[in-house]
N, C-alpha and C positions, 0 to 999 in steps of 0.2 A: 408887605410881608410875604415869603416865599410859601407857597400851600402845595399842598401834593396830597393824595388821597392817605399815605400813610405816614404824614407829618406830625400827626398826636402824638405827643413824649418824647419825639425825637430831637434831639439836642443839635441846637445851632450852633456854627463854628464860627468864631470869631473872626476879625479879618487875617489874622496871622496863619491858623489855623488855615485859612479858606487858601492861601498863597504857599505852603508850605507843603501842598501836595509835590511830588517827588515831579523832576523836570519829565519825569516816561509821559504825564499827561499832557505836556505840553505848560508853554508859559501862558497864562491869561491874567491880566490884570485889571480889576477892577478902577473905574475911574472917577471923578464928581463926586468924592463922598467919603467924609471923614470916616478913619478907623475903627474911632467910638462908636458911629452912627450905623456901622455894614452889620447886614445879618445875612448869611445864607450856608452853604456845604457846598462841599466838591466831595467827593467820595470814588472811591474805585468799584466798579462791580467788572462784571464778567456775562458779553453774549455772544451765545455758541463759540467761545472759545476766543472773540476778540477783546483785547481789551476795551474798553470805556470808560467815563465817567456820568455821573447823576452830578447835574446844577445848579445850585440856585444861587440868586444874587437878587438884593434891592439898589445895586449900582445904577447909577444911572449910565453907564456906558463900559462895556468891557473890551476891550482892545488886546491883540498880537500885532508886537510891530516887528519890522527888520530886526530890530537889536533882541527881541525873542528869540526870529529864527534861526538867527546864525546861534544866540547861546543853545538850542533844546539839540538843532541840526535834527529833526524830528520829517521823516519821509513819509507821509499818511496825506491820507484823503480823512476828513470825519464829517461823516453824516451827523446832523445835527435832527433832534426830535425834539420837537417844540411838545412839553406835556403840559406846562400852565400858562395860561398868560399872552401876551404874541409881541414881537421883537421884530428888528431889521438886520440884517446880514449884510455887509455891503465889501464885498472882496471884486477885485480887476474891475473898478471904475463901475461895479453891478447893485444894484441896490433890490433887495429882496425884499417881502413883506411875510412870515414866520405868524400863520395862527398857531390855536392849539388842534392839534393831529396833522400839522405840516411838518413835511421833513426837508433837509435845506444841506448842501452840500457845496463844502469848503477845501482847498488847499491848503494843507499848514504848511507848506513852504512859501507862503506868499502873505504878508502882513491881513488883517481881517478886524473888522470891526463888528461886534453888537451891542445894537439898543436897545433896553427894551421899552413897550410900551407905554406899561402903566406903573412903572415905577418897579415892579419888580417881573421874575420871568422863574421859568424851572424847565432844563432841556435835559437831554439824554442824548452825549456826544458819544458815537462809537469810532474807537484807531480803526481803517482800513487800509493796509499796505497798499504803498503808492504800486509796488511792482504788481503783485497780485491782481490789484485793482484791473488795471489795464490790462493782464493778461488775461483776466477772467472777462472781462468786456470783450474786447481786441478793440479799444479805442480810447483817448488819455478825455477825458472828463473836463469840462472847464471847471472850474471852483468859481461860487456864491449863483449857485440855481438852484431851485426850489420846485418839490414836488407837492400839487397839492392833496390835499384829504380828502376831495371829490374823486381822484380818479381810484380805481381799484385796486390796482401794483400799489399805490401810496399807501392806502388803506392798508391792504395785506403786510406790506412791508410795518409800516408804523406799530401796528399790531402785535406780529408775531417778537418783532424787538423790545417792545413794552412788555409784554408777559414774559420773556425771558430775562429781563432785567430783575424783574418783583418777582422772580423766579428763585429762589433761595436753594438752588442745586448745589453741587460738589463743582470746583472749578474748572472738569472738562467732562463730557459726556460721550461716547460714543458715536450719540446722531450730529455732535457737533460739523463734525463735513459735511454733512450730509447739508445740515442747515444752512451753513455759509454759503454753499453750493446755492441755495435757495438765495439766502439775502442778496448775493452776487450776481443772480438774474432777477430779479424785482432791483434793485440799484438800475439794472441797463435797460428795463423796462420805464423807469421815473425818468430818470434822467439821459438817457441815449438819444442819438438822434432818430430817427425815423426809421431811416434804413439800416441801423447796426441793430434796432430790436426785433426784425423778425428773422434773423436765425439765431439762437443763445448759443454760448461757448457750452453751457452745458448739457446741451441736447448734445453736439457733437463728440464731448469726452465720453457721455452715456454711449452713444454709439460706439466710440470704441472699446468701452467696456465689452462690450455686447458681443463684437468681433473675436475681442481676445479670449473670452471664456467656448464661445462656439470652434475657435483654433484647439485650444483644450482638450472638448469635448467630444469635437465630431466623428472621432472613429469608436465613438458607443453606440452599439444599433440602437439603443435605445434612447437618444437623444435626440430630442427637437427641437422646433422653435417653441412649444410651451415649457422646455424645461430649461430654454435660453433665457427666456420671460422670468420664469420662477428665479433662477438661480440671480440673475440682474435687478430681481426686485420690481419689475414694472409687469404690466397686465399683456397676456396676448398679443389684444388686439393695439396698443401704444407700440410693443416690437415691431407687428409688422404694418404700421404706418411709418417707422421708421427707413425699413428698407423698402419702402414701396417709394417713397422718396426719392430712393438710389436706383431706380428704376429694375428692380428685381424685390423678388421674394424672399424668407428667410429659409426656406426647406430649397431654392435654388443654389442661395449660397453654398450651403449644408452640403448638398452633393457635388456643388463645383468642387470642394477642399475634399472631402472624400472619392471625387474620379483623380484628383491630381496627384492626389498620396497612390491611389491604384495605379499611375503610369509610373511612377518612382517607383514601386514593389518590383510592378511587370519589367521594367528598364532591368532593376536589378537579378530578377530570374531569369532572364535571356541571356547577362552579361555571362551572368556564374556559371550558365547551364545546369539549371536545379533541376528537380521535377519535381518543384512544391505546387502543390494544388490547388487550381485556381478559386476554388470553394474558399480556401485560406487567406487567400488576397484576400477576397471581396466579404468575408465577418472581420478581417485585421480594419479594414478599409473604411467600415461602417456600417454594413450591408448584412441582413439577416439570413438571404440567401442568394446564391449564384444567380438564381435566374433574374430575382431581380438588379443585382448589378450588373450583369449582360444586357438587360434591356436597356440604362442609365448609360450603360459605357458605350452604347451603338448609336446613343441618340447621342450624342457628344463627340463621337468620335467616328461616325459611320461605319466600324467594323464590330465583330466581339470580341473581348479578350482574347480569346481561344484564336485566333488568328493575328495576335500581335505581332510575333517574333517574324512573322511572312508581311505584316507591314513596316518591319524595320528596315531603315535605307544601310543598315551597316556602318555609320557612321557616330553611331551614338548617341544619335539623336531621333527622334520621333518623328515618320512624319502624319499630322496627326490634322483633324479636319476640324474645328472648333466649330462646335451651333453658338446658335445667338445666345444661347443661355451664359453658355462660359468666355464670352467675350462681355456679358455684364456683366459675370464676376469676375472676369478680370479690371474691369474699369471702376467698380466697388469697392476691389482692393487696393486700386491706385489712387483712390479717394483719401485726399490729404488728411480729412476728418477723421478718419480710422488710425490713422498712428497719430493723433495729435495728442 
């Protein structure tokens, strides 16, 4: 008989019932075991915004074959969460072993087999887009491997998806990117190879988050890397391990985009023949006051403002002496990870 912590009163579906969920879940059919005799559910829930279903069956074997995949034509990866009971998974010639708090990953484009144990089983399969999958990884997953409930990603992982499913929320929330984002690097932590889990897709997008709001912001004198932090949601000191990474600082970045907006102002008041005041540049720029953008602009560029148009070659272009600081932001910026 199927058990689950909140199976009191809950009404078991028939076998008709159990098969007549709509083809979006996919085809499973239960096998070894008259109509009369099957007791369990399939049901629809919702986590963080993917589809799923909650399982039970006292089948003795439940099967997707060829002739499923082509009817459902169904593109997912589904994590499998073993919550009662324990089972075999056995997809690409793989034969897994499915306790309870193990979680086991399949291809539905590829036929799959489960056993379960002891006669009966209760999982919690979540749809994960095949495309997503892989993009959010940067690597296609084999289908039928298995994470177990000793390691800690399992754990986390298994966890935060359980409560979310017994979670009786409205069917999309807010934090739900936020969480997938999550499920999508605990997924490449279980199941990735070695070397694809230690840098996450997600740290990288974070970072470019990060970039595009300090692009935004940087001509506010009153913006830094703690109101880069603030405004991205992460702490201080997580930003700048980020770009200490990229071998610079974030108040380094911060000034490389605010001296290079100031050669573009200066380019442009020398073309025009203005006599806009350099003071103006350097608060438009980001800079509180001239003296300290004169110091920032000498150290970058070995002259002071005030001397630009006499180091202009006439041609329209700058010729202009770059420190080491703005040759890492410029190699920071050429960091794939920033626009990705």
């Amino acid at each position: 008989m199927c058990q689950s912590d909140d199976s009191i009163d809950r009404p078991q579906s028939d076998y008709e019932k159990w098969m007549a969920l709509g083809p979006g879940s996919g085809r499973f059919n239960p096998k070894g075991i008259e109509p009369h005799a099957f007791a369990g559910w399939r049901r629809p829930v919702r986590v963080f915004g993917f589809e799923a279903f909650d399982m039970c069956s006292n089948a003795p074997r439940i099967e997707r074959t060829h002739q499923d995949v082509r009817f459902d034509g169904m593109e997912h990866y589904c994590a499998v969460f073993q919550s009662f009971g324990a089972s075999v998974i056995i997809q690409n010639d793989q034969s897994v072993q499915l306790a309870a708090g193990d979680v086991g990953l399949f291809d539905s484009g590829q036929p799959v087999t489960c056993v379960p144990n002891y006669g009966s089983a209760q999982w919690l399969c979540v749809h994960l887009p095949r495309q997503m999958l892989v993009f959010q990884l940067g690597f296609e997953p084999t289908g039928g491997v298995c994470g177990r409930r000793g390691t800690l990603a399992s754990r986390l992982l298994f966890d935060a998806v359980r409560d979310a499913a017994s979670d009786n929320r409205s069917p999309s929330s807010q934090s739900d990117s936020y969480m997938q984002s999550t499920v999508y690097d605990l997924l490449g932590a279980v199941f990735g190879p070695s070397d694809k889990r230690l840098v996450p897709r997600h740290a990288a997008r974070l970072f470019a988050r990060i970039c595009g709001v300090i692009n935004d912001r940087c001509a506010d004198p009153d913006f830094g890397p703690r109101e880069a932090a603030a405004e991205t949601g992460i702490s201080l000191r997580y930003l700048q391990k980020l770009f200490t990474k990229r071998g610079q600082t974030c108040s380094q970045y911060i000034y490389s985009l605010r001296l290079d907006h100031a050669v573009r102002l200066l380019h442009r008041r020398t073309s025009l023949g203005t006599r806009q005041p350099l003071s103006e540049i350097a608060y438009a720029c980001g800079f509180h006051d001239y003296t300290h953008f004169a110091r920032k602009f000498r150290q970058r560029f070995g002259y002071t403002p005030g001397t630009h148009s006499g180091a202009h070659d006439g041609t329209g272009q700058e010729a202009l002496r770059p420190s080491t600081s703005s040759n890492a932001s410029q190699a920071l910026r050429n960091d794939p990870t920033v626009g990705s």
